[in-house]
C-alpha positions in Angstrom: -3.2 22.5 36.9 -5.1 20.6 34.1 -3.8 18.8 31.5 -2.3 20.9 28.5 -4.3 21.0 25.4 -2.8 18.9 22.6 -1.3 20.7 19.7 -3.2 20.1 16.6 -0.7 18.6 13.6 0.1 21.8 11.4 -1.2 21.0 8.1 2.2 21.0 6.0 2.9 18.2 7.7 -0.2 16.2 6.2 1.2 16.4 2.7 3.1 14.1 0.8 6.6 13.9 1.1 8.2 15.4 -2.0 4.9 16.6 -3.1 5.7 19.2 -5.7 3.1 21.8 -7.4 5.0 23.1 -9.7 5.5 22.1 -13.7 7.8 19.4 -14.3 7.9 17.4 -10.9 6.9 13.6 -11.4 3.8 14.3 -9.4 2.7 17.2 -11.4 3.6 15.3 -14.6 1.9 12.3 -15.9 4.9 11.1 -18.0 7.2 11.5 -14.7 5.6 8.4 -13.2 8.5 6.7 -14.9 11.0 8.8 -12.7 9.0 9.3 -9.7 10.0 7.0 -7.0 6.8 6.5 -5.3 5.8 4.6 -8.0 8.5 2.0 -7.1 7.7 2.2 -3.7 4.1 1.7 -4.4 4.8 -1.7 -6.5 6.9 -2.9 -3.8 4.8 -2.2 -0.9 1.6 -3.0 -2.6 3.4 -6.7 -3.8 3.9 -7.2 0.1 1.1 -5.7 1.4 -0.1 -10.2 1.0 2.3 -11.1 3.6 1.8 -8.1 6.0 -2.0 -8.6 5.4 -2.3 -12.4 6.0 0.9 -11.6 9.2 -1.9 -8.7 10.5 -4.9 -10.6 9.8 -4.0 -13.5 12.2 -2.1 -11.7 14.7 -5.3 -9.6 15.1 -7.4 -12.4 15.1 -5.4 -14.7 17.3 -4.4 -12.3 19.3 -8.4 -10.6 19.6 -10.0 -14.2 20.4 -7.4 -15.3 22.9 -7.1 -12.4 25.5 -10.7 -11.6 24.5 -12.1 -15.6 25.3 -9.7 -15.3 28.6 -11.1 -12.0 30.2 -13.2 -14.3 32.8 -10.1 -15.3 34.3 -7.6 -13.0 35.8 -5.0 -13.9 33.1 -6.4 -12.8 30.1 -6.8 -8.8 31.5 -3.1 -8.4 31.1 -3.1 -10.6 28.0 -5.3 -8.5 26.2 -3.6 -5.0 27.6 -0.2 -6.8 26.3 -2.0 -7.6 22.9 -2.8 -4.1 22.7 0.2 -2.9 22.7 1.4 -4.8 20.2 -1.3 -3.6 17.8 0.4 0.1 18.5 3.6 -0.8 17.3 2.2 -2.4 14.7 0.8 0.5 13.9 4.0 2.1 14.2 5.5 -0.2 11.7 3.2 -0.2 9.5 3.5 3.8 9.7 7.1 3.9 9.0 6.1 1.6 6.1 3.6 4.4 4.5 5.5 6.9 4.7 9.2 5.1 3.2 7.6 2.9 0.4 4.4 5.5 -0.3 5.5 8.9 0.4 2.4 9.5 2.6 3.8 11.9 5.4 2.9 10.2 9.0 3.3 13.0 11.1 6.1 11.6 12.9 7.4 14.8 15.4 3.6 15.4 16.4 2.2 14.6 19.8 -1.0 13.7 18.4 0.8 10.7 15.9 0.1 7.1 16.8 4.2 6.9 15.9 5.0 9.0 19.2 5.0 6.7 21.6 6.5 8.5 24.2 4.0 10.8 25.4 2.2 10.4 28.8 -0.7 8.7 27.4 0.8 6.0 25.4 0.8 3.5 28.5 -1.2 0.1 28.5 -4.5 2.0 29.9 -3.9 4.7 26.7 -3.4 2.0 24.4 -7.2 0.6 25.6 -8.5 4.5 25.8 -7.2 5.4 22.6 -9.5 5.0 19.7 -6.8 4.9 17.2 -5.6 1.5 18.7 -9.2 0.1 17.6 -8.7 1.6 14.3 -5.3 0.1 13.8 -6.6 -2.9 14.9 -9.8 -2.7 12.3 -7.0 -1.8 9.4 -4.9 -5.1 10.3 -7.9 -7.4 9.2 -8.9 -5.0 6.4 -5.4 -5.5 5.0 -5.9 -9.2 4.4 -8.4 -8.6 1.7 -6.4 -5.5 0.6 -3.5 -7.0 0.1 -5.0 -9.8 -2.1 -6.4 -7.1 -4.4 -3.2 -5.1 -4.5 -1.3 -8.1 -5.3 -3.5 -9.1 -7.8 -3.3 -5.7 -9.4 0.0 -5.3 -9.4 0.7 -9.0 -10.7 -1.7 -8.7 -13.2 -1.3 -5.4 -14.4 2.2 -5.3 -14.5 2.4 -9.0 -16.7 0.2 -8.5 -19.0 1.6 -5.3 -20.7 5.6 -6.7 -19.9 4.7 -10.0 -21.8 2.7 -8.3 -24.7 5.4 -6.1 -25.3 8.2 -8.3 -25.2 6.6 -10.9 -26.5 6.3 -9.0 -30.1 9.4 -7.6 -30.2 10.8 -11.1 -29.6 8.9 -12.6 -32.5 9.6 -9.5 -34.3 13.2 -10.4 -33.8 12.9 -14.4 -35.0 13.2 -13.1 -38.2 10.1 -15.1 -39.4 8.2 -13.6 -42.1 4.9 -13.9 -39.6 4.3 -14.6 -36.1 0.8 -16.0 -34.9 -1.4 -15.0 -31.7 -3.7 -16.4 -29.9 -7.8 -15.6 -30.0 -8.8 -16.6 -26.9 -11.2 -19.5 -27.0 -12.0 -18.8 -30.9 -9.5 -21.0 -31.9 -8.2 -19.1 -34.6 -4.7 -18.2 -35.2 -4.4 -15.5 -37.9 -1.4 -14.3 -39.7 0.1 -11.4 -38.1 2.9 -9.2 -39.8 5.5 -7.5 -38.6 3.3 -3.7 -39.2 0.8 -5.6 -36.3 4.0 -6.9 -34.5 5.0 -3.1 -33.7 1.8 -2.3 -32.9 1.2 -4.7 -30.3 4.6 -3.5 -28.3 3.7 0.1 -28.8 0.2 -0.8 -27.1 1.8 -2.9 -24.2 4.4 0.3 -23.2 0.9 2.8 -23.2 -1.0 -0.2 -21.1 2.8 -0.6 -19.0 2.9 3.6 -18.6 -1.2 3.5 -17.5 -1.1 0.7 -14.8 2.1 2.7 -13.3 0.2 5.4 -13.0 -3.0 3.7 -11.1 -0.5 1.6 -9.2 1.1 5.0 -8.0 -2.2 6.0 -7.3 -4.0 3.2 -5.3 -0.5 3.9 -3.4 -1.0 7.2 -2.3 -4.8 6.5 -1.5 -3.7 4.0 0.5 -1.3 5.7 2.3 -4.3 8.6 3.1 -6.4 6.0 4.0 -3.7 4.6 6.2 -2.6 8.1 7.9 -6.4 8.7 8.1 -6.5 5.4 10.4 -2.7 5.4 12.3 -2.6 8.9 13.2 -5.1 11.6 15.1 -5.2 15.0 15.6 
């Protein structure tokens, strides 16, 4: 008897978990992205996405140039099978990261996930067949430079609007008559009143409620781009 077909992942299962349609759900609603926690788990995984991606980045390459530069000897065959390996369950890892801190469904229960382990294929000759190991491998580098940018992003994004906001309302509260700001390299330091003051925090919670909602974005791209890579049909 041949082998039996593999069962292609039903496509409920490719949605996002607690992915919603209908009016009123945080995903649905642009002002939910204050209650909606994939936006927390997208700060949080995209703020340690620099360690995982400097930890991936030089276990791939490490790892890659080792077994790769011992092949001509017998050793480095079962080095590089072993290495292998280790790149799918760190692609299970990073898996079970997705889809707890981003909401991206991985596709867990099917036999056609990178996350199931068990099936007949998933030995050290399956790991070197499959071309989703090579792909898991390719996203560990990638997330080196990723995770720079997202941690930059969310760094950035998130300090700039926090400190403008607070930062008038705490001058507003000196109970000075004025408070000064800054130019930028004009030099300058004009007069600002209390009308300007409440202007200023009003404009750092819309920049706040905006880079929440790209952060929550650039999480669930990411977390298609990482299903996309981790798991095949």
């Amino acid at each position: 008897m041949g082998k039996p077909a593999r069962a292609p992942i039903p496509e409920w299962e490719w949605d996002e978990i607690g992915a919603d349609p209908l009016p009123g759900h945080p995903a649905a609603n642009p002002l939910g992205v204050l209650t909606d926690p994939r936006t927390y788990g997208a700060i949080f995984y995209l703020l340690t996405s620099l360690g995982t991606g400097v930890a991936y980045f030089t276990w791939a390459v490490v790892g890659l140039t080792v077994s790769v530069s011992l092949v001509v000897v017998l050793v480095g065959i079962p080095l590089l099978m072993m290495f292998l390996m280790s790149v799918r369950f760190v692609g299970v890892l990073e898996g079970w990261l997705v889809e707890g801190l981003l909401g991206v469904r991985m596709s867990r229960s099917s036999p056609g996930s990178t996350l199931d382990l068990a099936g007949g294929d998933r030995g050290v000759l399956g790991a070197f067949l499959d071309p989703r190991t090579w792909s898991t491998l390719a996203n560990m580098i990638l997330m080196l430079p990723l995770g720079i940018a997202y941690f930059v992003l969310v760094v950035v994004g998130l300090t700039v609007p926090v400190s403008l906001t607070l930062g008038s309302l705490i001058d507003l509260a000196t109970g000075s008559e004025y408070a000064r700001i800054q130019l930028g390299f004009v030099g300058a330091e004009p007069e600002v009143g209390p009308a300007l003051l409440i202007g200023l925090a009003a404009l750092g919670v819309v920049l706040l409620w905006l880079m929440l909602l790209v952060i929550r974005g650039v999480g669930m791209l990411h977390g298609r781009l990482a299903r996309a890579v981790l798991v095949r049909e």
